[in-house]
C-alpha positions as CSV (number, residue, x, y, z in Angstrom):
1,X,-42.1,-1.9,-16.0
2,X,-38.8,-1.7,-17.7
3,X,-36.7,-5.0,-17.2
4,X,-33.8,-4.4,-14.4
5,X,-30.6,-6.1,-17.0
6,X,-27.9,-7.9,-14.4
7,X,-24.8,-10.2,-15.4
8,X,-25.8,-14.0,-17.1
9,X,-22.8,-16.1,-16.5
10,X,-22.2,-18.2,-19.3
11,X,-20.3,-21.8,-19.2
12,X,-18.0,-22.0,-22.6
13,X,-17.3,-25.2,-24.3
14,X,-13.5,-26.4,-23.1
15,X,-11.0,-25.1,-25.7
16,X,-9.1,-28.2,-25.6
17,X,-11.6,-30.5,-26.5
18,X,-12.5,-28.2,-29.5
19,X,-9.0,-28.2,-30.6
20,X,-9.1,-31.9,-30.5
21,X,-11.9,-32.0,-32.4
22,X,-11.1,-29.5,-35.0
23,X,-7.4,-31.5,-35.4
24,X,-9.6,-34.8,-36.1
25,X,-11.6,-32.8,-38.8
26,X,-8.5,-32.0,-40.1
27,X,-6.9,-35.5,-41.0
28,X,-10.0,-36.4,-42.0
29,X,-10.3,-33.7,-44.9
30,X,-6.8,-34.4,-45.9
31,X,-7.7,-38.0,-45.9
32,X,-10.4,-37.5,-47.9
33,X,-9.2,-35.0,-50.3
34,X,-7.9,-38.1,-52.7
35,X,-11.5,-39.6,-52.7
36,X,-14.3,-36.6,-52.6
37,X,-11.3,-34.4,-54.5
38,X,-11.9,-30.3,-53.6
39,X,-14.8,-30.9,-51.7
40,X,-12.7,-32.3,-48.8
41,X,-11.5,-29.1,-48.5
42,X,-14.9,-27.6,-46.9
43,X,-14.5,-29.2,-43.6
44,X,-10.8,-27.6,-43.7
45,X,-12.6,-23.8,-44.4
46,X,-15.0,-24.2,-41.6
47,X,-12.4,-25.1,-38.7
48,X,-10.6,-22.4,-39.8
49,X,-13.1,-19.8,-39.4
50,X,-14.0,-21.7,-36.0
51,X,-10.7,-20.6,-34.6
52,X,-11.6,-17.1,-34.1
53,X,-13.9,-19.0,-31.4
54,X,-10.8,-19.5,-29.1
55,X,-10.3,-17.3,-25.9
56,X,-7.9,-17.3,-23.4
57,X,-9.6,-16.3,-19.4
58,X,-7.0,-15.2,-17.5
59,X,-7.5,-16.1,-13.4
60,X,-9.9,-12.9,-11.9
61,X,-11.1,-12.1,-15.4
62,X,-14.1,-11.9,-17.3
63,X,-14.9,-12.1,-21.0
64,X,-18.6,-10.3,-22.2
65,X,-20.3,-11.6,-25.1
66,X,-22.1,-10.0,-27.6
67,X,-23.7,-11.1,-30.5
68,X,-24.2,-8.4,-32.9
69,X,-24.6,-5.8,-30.1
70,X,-26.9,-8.3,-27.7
71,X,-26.0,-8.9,-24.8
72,X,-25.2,-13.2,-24.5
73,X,-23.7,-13.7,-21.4
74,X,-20.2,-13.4,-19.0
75,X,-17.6,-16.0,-19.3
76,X,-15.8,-16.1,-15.5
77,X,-14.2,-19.6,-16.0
78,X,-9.9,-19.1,-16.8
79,X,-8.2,-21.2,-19.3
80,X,-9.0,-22.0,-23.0
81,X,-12.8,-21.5,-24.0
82,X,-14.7,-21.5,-27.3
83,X,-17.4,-19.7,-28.3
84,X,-19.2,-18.9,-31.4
85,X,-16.9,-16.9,-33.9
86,X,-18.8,-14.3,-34.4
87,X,-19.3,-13.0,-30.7
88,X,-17.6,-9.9,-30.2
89,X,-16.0,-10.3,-26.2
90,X,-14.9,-7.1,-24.1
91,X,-12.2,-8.2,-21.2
92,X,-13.0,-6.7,-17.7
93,X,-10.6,-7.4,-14.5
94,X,-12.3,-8.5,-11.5
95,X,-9.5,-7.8,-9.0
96,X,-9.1,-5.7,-6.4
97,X,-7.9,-2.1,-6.5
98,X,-7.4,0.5,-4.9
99,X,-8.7,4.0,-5.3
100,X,-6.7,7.1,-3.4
101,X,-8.8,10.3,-3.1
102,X,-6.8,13.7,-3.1
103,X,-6.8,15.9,-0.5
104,X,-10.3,18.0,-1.1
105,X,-11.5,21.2,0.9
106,X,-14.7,20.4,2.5
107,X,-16.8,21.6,5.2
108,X,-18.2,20.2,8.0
109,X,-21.3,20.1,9.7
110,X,-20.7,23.2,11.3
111,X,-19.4,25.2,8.6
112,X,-15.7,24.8,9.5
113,X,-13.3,23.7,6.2
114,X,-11.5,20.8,7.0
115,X,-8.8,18.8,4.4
116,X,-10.1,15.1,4.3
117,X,-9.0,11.9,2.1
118,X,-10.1,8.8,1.6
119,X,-8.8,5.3,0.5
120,X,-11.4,3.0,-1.2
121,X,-10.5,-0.8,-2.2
122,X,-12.9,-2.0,-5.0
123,X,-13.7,-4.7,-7.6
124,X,-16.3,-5.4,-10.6
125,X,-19.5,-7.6,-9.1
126,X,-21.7,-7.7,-12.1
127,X,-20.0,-7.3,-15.1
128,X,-22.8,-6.3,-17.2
129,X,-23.7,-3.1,-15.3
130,X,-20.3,-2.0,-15.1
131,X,-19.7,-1.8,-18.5
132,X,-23.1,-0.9,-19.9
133,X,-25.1,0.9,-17.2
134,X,-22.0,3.6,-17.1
135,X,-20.0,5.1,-19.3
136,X,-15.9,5.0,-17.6
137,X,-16.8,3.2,-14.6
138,X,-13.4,4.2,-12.9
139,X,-14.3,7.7,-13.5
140,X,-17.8,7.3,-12.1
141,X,-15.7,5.7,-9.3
142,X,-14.0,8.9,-8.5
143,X,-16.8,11.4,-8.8
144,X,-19.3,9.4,-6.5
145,X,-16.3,8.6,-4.2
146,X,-15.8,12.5,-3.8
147,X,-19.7,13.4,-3.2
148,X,-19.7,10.9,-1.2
149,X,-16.8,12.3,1.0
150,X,-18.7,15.5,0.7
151,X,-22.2,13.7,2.4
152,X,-20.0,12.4,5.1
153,X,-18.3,15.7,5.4
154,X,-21.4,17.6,6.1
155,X,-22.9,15.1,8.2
156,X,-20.9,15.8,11.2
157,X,-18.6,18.1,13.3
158,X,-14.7,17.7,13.1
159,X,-14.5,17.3,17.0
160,X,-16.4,17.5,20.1
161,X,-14.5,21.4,20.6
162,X,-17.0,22.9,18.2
163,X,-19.8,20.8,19.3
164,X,-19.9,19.5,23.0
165,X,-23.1,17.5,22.4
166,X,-22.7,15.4,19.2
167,X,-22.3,11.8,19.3
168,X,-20.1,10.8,16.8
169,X,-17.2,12.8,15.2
170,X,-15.1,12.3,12.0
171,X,-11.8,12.8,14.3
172,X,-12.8,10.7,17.1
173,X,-15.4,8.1,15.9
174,X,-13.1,6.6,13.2
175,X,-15.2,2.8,13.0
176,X,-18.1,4.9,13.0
177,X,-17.7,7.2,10.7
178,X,-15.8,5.0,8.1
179,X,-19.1,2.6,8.5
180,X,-21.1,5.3,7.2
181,X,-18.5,6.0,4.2
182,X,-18.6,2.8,3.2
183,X,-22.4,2.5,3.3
184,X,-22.8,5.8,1.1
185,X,-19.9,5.2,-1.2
186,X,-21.4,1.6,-1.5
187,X,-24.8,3.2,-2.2
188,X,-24.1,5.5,-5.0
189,X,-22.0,2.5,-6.4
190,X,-24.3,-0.3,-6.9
191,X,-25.7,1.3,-10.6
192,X,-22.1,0.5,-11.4
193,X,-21.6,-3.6,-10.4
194,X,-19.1,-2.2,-8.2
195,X,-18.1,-3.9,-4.6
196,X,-16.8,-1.6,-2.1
197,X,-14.5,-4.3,-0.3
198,X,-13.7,-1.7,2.2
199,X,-13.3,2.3,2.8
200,X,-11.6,4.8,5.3
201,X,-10.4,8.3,6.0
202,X,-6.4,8.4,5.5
203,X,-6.2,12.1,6.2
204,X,-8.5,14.7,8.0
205,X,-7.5,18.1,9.2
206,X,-8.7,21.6,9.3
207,X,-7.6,23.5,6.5
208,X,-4.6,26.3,6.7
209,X,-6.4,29.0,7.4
210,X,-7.8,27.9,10.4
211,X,-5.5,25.4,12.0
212,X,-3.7,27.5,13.7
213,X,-6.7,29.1,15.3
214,X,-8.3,25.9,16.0
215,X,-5.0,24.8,17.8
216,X,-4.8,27.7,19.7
217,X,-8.5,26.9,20.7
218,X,-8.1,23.6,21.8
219,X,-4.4,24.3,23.8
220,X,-6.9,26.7,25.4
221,X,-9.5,24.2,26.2
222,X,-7.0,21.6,27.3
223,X,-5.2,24.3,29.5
224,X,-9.1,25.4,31.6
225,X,-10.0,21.5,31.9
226,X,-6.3,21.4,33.2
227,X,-6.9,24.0,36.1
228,X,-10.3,22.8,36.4
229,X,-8.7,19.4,38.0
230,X,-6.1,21.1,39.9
231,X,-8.7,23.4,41.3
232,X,-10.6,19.9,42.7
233,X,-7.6,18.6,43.9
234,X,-6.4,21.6,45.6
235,X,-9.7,21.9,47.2
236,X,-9.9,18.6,48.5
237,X,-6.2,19.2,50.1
238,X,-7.3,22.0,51.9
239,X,-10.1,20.8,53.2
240,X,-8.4,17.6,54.2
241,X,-5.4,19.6,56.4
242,X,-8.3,21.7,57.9
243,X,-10.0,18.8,59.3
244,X,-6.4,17.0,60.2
245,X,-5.5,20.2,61.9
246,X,-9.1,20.5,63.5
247,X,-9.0,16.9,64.8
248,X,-5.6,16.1,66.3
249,X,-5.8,19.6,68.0
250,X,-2.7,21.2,66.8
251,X,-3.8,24.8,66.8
252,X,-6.9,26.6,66.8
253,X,-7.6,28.9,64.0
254,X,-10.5,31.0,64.0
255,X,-12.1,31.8,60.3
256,X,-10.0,34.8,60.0
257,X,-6.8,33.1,59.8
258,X,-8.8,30.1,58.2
259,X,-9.4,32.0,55.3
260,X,-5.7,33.2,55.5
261,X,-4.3,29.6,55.4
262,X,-6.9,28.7,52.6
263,X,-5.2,31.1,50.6
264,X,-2.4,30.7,51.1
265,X,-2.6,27.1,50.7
266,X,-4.5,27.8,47.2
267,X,-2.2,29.9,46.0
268,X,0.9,27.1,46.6
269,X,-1.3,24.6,45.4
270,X,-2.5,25.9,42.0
271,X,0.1,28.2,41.3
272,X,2.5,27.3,38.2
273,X,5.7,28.1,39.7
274,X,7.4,27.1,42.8
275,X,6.5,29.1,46.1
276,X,9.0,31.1,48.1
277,X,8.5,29.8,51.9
278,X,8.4,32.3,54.4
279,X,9.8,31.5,57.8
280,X,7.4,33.5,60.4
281,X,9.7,33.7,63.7
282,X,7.1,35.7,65.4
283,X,3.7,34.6,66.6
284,X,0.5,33.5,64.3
285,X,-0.3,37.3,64.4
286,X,3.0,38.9,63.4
């Protein structure tokens, strides 16, 4: 089975101590130049090709080395290091950034095309796979980011209008749904080295051609479940001055004019303008 290659981190040798060292070496060969003549000078030749060995770690930065294309190690600790000369180091950030999605037409689990983006806030975990298990990791960033959007698109209904049953919604379920982003984003990232620190939905709407439908759809919805309370409530009135009526013994109605005050009662009560009262000077039946 093929060996599964991760990030060695590597402790470097204090650049200032080398420096101190290498100075030493220094008077000494000048020192010694009047006694050992020209070979004095060798110690001289060999600190100076040992100051290619000198790196500077900036804080929340890495340094790869490589020895003739092999893989030797990750330096994370800042300040002055030395290494051997002849490793060849790449520089990767490890801080965090951010990565803002466009807005991208995808559908939904019902078929409906809805406008949805995303903000992802990343940083490099294992140097070694991001820069040699991919080719651009920041552009292997973006493409699983948007597949992923895709998944999560297709995974569920925009709203509980177009399905009355589902459990979770992208516009209702937000902790939910941006769980399950980060798990799939965090998923397709981990060839990379990549940490997803954290990811959510910024924007999510249905697409042009059928917002205004959609928002005709749910003013309609919104208007029934409306009447459908004042319906209950006018109900309930009614029946409440019926029994009123009926036990204090004001009048006596039979279920002729019963019916007649019901609806007249309904029709004040659930009406959406403001009734005209008619004064009846006569009796109950005139």
């Amino acid at each position: 089975m093929q060996e599964v290659l991760a990030e060695k981190t590597r402790k470097s040798r204090n650049g200032y101590e080398i420096l101190l060292i290498m100075l030493v070496i220094m008077v000494l060969s000048v020192f010694l130049f009047g006694i050992i003549g020209p070979f004095a000078a060798i110690p001289a030749i060999v600190v100076f090709l040992c100051l290619k060995g000198f790196k500077v770690v900036d804080p929340n930065t890495a340094r790869i080395l490589l020895l003739f294309g092999a893989y030797r190690g990750t330096i994370r600790q800042s300040g002055l290091v030395w290494v051997n000369p002849f490793y060849a180091t790449t520089v990767v950030s490890l801080r965090a950034r951010n990565f803002e999605s466009e807005q991208i037409k995808v559908n939904d689990k019902l078929g409906n095309p809805i406008l949805i983006s995303i903000m992802l806030v990343w940083r490099v975990e294992d140097t070694y796979k991001t820069i040699f298990e991919v080719y651009d990791y920041v552009n292997f960033i973006r493409v699983q980011t948007d597949s992923a959007v895709r998944t999560l698109a297709a995974s569920y209904p925009y709203d509980h209008f177009e399905d009355e049953r589902a459990a979770i919604t992208l516009s209702t379920n937000f902790n939910e749904v941006n769980a399950t982003l980060e798990k799939e984003i965090r998923d397709r990232l981990t060839i990379s080295g990549i940490e997803v620190v954290e990811a959510r939905i910024t924007h999510l709407s249905y697409a042009p051609e059928i917002a205004q439908s959609m928002l005709r759809r749910q003013q309609a919805v919104a208007v029934v479940a409306a009447r459908h309370k004042i319906v209950e409530g006018a109900v309930s009135m009614v029946e409440s001055a019926l029994q009123l009526l009926s036990a204090k013994q004001i009048v006596n109605l039979d279920e002729e004019k019963k019916a007649a005050m019901v609806s007249n009662l309904m029709v004040v009560l659930c009406g959406d303008k403001e009734s005209q009262p008619v004064v009846n000077t006569g009796t109950l039946n005139h």
